[in-house]
Backbone as CSV, one residue per row, in Angstrom:
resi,resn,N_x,N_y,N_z,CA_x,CA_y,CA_z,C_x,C_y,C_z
1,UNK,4.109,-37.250,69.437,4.380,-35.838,69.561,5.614,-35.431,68.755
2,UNK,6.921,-35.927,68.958,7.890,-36.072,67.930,7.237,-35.979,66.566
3,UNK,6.681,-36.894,66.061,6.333,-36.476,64.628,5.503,-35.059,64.417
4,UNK,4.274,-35.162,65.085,4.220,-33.871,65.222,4.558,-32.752,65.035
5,UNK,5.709,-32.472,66.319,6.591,-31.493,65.815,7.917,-31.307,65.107
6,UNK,8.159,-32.266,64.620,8.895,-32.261,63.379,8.490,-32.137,62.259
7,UNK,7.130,-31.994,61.774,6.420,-31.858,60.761,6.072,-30.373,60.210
8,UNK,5.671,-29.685,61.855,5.458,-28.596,62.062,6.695,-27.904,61.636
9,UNK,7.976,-28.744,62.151,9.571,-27.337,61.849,9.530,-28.062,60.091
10,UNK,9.531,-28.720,59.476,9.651,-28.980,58.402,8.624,-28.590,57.430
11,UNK,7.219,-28.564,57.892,6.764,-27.780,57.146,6.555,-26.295,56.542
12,UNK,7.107,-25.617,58.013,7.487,-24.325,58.392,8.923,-23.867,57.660
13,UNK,9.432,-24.490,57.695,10.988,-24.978,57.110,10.109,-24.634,55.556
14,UNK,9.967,-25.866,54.787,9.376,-25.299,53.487,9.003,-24.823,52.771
15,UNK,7.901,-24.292,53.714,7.009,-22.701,53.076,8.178,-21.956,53.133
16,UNK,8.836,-21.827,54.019,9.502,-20.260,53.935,10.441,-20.703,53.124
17,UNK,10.846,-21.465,52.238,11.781,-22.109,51.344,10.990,-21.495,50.224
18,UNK,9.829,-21.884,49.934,8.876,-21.920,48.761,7.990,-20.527,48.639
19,UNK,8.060,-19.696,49.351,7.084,-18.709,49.789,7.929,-17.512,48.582
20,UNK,7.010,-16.930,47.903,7.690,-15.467,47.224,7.459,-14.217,47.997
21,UNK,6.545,-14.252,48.836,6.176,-13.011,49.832,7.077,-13.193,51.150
22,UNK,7.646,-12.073,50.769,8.576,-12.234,52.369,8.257,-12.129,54.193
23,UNK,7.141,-11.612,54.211,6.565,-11.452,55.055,5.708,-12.699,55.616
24,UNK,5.207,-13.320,54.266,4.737,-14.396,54.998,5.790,-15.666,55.213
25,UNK,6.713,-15.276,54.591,7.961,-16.058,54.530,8.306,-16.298,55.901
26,UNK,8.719,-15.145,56.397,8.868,-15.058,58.002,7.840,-15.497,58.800
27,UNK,6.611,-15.642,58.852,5.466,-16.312,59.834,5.848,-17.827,59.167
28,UNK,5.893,-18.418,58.219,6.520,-19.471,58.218,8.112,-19.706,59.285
29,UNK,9.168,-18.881,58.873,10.045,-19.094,59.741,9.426,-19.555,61.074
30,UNK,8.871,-18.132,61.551,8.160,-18.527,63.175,7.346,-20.084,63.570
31,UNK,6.607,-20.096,62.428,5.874,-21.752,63.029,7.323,-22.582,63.074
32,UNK,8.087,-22.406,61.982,9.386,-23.780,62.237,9.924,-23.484,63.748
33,UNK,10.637,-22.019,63.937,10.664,-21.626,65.467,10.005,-22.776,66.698
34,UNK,8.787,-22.874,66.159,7.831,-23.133,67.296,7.850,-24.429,67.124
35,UNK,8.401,-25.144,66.113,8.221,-26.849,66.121,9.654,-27.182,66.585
36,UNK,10.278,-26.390,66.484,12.051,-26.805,67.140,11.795,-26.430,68.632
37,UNK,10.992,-25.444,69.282,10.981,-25.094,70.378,10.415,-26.700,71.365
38,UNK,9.145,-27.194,70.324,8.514,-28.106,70.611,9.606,-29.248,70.917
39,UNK,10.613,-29.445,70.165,11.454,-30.366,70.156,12.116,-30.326,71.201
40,UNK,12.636,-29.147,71.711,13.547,-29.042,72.714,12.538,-29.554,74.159
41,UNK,11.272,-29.145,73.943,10.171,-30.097,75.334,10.432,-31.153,75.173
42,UNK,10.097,-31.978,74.172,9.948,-33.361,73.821,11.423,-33.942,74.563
43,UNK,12.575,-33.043,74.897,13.817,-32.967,74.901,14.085,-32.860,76.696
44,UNK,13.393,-32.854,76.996,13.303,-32.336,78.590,14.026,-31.174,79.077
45,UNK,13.726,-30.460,77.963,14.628,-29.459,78.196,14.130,-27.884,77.958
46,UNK,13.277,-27.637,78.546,11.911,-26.510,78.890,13.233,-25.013,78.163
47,UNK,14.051,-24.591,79.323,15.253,-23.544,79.172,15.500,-23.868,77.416
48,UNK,15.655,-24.440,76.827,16.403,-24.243,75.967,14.823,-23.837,74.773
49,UNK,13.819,-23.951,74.611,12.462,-24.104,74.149,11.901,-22.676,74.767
50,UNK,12.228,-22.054,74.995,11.736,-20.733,76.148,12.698,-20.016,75.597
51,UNK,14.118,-20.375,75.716,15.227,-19.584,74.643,14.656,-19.523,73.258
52,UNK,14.373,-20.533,72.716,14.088,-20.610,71.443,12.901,-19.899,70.877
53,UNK,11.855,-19.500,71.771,11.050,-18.563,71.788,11.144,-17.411,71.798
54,UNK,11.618,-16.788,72.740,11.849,-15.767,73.286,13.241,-15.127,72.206
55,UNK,13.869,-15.720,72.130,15.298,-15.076,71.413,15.027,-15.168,69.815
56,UNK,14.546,-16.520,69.204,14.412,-16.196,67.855,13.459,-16.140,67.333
57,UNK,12.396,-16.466,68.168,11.058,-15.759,67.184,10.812,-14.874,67.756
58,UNK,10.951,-13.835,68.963,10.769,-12.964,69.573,11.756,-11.817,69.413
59,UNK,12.709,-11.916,68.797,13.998,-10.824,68.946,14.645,-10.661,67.672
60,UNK,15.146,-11.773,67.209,15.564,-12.038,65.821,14.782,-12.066,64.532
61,UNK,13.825,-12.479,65.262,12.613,-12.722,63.667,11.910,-11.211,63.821
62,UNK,12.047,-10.664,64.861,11.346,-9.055,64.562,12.450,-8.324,63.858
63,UNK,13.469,-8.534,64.353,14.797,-7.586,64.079,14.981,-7.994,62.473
64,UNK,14.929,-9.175,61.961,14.944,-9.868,60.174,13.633,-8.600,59.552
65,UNK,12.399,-8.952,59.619,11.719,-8.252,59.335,11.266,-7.086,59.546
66,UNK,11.916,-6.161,60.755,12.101,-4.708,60.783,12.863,-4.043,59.120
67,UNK,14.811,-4.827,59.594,15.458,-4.573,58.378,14.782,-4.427,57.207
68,UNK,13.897,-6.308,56.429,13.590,-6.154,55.306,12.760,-4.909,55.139
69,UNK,11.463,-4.375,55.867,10.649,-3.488,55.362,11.742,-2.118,55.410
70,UNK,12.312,-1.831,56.507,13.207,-0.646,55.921,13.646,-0.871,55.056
71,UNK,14.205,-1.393,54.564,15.551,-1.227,53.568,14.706,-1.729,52.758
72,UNK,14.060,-2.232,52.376,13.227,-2.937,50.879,12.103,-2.058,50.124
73,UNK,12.320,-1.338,50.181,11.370,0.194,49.682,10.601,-0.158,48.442
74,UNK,11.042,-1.136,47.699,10.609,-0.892,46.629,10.670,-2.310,46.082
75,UNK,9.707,-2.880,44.604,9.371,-3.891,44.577,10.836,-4.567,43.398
76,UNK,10.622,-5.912,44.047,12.237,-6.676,43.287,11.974,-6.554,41.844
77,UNK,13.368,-6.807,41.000,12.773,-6.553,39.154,12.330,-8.145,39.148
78,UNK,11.492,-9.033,38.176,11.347,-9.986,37.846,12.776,-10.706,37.220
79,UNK,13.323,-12.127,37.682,14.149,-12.942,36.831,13.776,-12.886,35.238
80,UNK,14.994,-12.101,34.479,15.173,-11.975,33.296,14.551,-13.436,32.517
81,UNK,15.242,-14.883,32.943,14.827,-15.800,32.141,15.246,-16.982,33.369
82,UNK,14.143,-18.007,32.662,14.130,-19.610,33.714,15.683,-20.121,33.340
83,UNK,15.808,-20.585,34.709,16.788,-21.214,34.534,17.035,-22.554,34.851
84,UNK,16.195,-23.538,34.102,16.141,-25.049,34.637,17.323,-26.194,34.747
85,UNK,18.338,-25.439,34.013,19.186,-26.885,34.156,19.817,-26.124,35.230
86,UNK,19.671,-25.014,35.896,20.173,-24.615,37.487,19.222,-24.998,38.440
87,UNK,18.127,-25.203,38.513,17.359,-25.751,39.699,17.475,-27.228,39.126
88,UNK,17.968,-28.132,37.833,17.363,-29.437,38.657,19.134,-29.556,39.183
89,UNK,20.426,-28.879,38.757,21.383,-29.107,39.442,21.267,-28.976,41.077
90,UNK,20.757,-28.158,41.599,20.821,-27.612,42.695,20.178,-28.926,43.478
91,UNK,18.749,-29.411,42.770,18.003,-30.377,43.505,19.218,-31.678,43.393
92,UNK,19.461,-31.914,41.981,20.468,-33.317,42.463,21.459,-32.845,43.714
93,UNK,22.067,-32.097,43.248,23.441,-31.499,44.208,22.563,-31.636,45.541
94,UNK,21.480,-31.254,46.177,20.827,-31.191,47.392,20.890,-32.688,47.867
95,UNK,20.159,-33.197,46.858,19.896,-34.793,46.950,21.345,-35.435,47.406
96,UNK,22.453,-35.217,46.907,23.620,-36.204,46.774,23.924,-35.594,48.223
97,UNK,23.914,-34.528,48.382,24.417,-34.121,49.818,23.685,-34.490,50.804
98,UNK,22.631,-34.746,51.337,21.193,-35.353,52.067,21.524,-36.632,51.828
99,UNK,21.842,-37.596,50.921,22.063,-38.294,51.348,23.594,-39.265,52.106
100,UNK,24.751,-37.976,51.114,26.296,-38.080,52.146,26.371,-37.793,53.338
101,UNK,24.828,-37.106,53.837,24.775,-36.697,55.595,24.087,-37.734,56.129
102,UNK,23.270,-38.169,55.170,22.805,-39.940,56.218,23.629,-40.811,56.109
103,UNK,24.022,-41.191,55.370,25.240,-42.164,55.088,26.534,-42.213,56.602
104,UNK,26.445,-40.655,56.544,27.614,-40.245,57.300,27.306,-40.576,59.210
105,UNK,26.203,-40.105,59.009,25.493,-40.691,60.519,25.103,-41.102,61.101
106,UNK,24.707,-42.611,60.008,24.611,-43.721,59.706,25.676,-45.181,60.524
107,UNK,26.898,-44.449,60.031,28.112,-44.803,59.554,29.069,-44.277,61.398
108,UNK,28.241,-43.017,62.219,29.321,-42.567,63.267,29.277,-43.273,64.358
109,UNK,30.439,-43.025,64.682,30.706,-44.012,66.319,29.485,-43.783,67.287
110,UNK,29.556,-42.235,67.494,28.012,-41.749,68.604,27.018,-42.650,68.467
111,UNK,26.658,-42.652,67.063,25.081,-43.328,66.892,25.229,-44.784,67.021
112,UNK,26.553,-45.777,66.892,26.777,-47.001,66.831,26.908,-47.146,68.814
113,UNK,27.839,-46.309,69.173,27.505,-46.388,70.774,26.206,-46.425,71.266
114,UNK,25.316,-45.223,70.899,24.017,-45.259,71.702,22.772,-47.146,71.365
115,UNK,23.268,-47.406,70.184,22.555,-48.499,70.057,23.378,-49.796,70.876
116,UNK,23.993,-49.751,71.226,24.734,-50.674,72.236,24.512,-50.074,73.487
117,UNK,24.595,-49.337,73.661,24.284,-48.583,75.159,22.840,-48.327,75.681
118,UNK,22.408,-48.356,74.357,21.002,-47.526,74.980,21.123,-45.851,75.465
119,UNK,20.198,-45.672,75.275,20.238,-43.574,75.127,20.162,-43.498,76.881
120,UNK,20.837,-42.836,77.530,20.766,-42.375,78.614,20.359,-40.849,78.815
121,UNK,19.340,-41.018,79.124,18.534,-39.071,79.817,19.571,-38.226,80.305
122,UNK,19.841,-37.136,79.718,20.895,-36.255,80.582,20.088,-35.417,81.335
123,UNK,20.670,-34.729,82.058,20.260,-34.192,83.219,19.473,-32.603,82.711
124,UNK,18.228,-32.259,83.203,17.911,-31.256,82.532,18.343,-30.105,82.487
125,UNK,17.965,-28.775,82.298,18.435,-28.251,82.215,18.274,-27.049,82.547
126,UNK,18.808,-26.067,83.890,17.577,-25.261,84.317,18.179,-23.836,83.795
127,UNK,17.854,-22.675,84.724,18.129,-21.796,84.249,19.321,-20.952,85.239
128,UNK,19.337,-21.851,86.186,20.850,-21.366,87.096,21.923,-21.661,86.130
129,UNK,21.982,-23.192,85.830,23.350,-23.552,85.358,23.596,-23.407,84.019
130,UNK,22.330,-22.332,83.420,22.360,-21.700,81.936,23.266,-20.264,82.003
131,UNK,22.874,-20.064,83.164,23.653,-18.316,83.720,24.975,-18.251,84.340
132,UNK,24.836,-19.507,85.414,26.436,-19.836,85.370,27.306,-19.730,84.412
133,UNK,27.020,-20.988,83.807,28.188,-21.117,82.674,27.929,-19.756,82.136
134,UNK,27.149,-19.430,81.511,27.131,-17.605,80.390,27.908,-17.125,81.036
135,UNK,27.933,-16.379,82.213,28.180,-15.433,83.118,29.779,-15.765,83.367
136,UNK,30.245,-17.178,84.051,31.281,-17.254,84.207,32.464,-17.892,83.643
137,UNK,31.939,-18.840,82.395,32.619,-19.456,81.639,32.746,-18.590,79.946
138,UNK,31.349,-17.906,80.179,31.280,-17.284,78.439,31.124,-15.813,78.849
139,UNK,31.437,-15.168,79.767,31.621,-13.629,79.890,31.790,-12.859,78.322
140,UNK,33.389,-12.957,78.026,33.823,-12.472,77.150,32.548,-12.385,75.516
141,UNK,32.441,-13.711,75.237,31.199,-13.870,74.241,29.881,-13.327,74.585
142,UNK,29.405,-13.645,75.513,28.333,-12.594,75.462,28.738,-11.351,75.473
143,UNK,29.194,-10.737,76.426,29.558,-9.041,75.851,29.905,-8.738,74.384
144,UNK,30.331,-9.699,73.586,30.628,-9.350,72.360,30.027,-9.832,71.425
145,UNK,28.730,-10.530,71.716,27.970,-10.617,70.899,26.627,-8.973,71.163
146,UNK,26.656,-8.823,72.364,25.832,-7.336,72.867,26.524,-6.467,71.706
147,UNK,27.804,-6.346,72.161,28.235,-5.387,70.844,27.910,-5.507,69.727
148,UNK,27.806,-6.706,69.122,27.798,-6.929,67.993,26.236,-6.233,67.320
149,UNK,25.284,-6.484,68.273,23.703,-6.308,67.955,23.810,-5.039,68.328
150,UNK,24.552,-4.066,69.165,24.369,-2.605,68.889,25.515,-2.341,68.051
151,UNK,25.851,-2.566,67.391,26.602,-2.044,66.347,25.659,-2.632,64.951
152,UNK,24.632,-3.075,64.672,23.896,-3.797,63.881,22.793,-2.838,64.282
153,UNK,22.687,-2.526,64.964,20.973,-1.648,65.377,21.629,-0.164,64.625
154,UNK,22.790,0.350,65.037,23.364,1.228,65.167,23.332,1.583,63.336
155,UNK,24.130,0.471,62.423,24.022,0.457,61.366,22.962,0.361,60.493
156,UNK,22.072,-0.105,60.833,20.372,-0.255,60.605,20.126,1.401,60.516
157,UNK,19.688,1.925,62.017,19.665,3.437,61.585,20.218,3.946,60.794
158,UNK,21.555,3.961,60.873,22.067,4.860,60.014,21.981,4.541,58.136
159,UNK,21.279,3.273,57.871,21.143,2.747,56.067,20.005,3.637,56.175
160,UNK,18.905,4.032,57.021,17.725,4.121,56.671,17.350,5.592,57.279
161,UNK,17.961,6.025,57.511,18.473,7.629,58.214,19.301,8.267,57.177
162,UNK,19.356,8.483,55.892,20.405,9.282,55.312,20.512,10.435,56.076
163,UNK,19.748,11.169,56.593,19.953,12.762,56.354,20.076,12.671,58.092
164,UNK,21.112,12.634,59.055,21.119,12.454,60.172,21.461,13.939,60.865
């Protein structure tokens, strides 16, 4: 199942990497959505996979593609000229970095502990002690992330509202 759905967020992952239509760009986003959501089951961890549903392919990925069709009225100009010795830089540069992040985690204490230890199951994860902590440890941040998304809705109208 793991492979599975890691295939699913990586393939989902790709297309919308590779995709020139933006719209379908985003239904790609959503399947990756749905293979990370998958992950977080595989994860015993239902709350956080239900978040991941509900908040970013349900809220965020509408709110991405509301913006683009407002504000994108009109069709992009075509790239003047190819630019190949910038994409195969980008791919080495990708490459050298992909592999300074395995190397690196390869190489960390965490991952050298758990193979001596063996992985121990943490405790799952429900939806009391998701609201707790929010509510009484992260008050301040959530209210100011609320702000933040009506002041973003707020600005949205008003790019696409000139004449108010």
């Amino acid at each position: 199942m793991f492979l599975a759905f890691a295939l699913i967020t990586l393939l989902g992952a790709l297309g919308m990497l590779l995709q020139k239509n933006i719209i379908v760009a985003g239904l790609c986003m959503v399947a990756s959505f749905f293979g990370v959501a998958g992950l977080f089951v595989l994860l015993a961890n239902p709350v956080a996979a239900a978040l991941q549903i509900i908040v970013y392919t349900g809220a965020i990925l509408v709110l991405v593609l509301f913006v683009i069709m407002m504000l994108n009225s009109h069709e992009e100009e075509p790239a003047e000229t190819s630019r190949p010795i910038q994409r195969w830089v980008s791919v080495i540069l990708s490459l050298a970095l992909a592999v300074g992040a395995v190397k690196l985690v390869l190489a960390s204490k965490g991952l050298q502990q758990l193979a001596e230890k063996g992985a121990a199951v943490p405790p799952a994860v429900t939806l009391q002690g998701v609201g707790a902590v929010l509510f009484a440890d992260h008050l301040l941040g959530f209210e100011v992330a609320g702000l933040m998304l009506l002041a973003a809705m707020v600005g949205a109208v008003a790019l696409t509202k000139r004449n108010l």
